[in-house]
C-alpha angles and dihedrals in degrees: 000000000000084000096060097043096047082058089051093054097044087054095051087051097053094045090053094049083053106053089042091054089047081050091052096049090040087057092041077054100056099038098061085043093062100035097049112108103241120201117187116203131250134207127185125192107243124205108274092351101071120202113030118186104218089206099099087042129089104216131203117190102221113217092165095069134081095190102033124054109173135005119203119190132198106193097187093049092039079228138145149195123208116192100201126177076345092298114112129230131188127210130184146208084020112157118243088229084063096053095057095045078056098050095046095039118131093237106015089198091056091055089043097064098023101056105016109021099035082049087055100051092046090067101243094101103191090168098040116121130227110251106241 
């Protein structure tokens, strides 16, 4: 009879070890599940490109400006996105310096047209980018 008890016991033990170490792993699980920093991705329909996936771009919603809403870079690509009156544009090629004398400049809108839309109507199209 001890015998059997003492089974019993040990059985009990090692079921109790294994559910506590399928809690702790259960726990280390969740854990890394809530505290991942979970990005969703975006896409946006650009003008004449159609479907654009925001992950390789680095966005700045834009408050100061009546003409540009949001301005999205990507600096490997040299490549940017321009939401205008709610439409997007892409340009290419375009500088990072330029961006950033874009982004700081005193009327974005002025720049805009100024430095990267005007270039694009002339014909020289030093921001145009190639149709894939």
């Amino acid at each position: 009879m001890q015998a059997a008890a003492a089974s019993s016991l040990q059985g009990r033990t090692s079921l109790l070890q294994q559910m506590q170490s399928t809690m702790s792993r259960l726990a280390f699980i969740l854990a890394l599940i809530f505290t991942a920093n979970w990005q969703e991705a975006e896409t946006v329909d650009v003008e004449g490109r159609g479907s654009v996936d925001l992950r390789a771009f680095d966005c700045h919603e834009i408050t100061r400006s009546s003409v540009i809403s949001r301005v999205c870079y990507d600096a490997e690509n040299r490549r940017m996105l321009v939401q205008r009156h709610a439409v997007y544009r892409q340009y290419c090629d375009l500088p990072k310096d330029t961006l950033d004398a874009f982004l700081n400049a005193p009327s974005m809108g002025r720049f805009f047209n100024a430095n990267i839309k005007t270039a694009s109507v002339d014909g020289n199209d030093p921001y145009g980018c190639p149709h894939t």
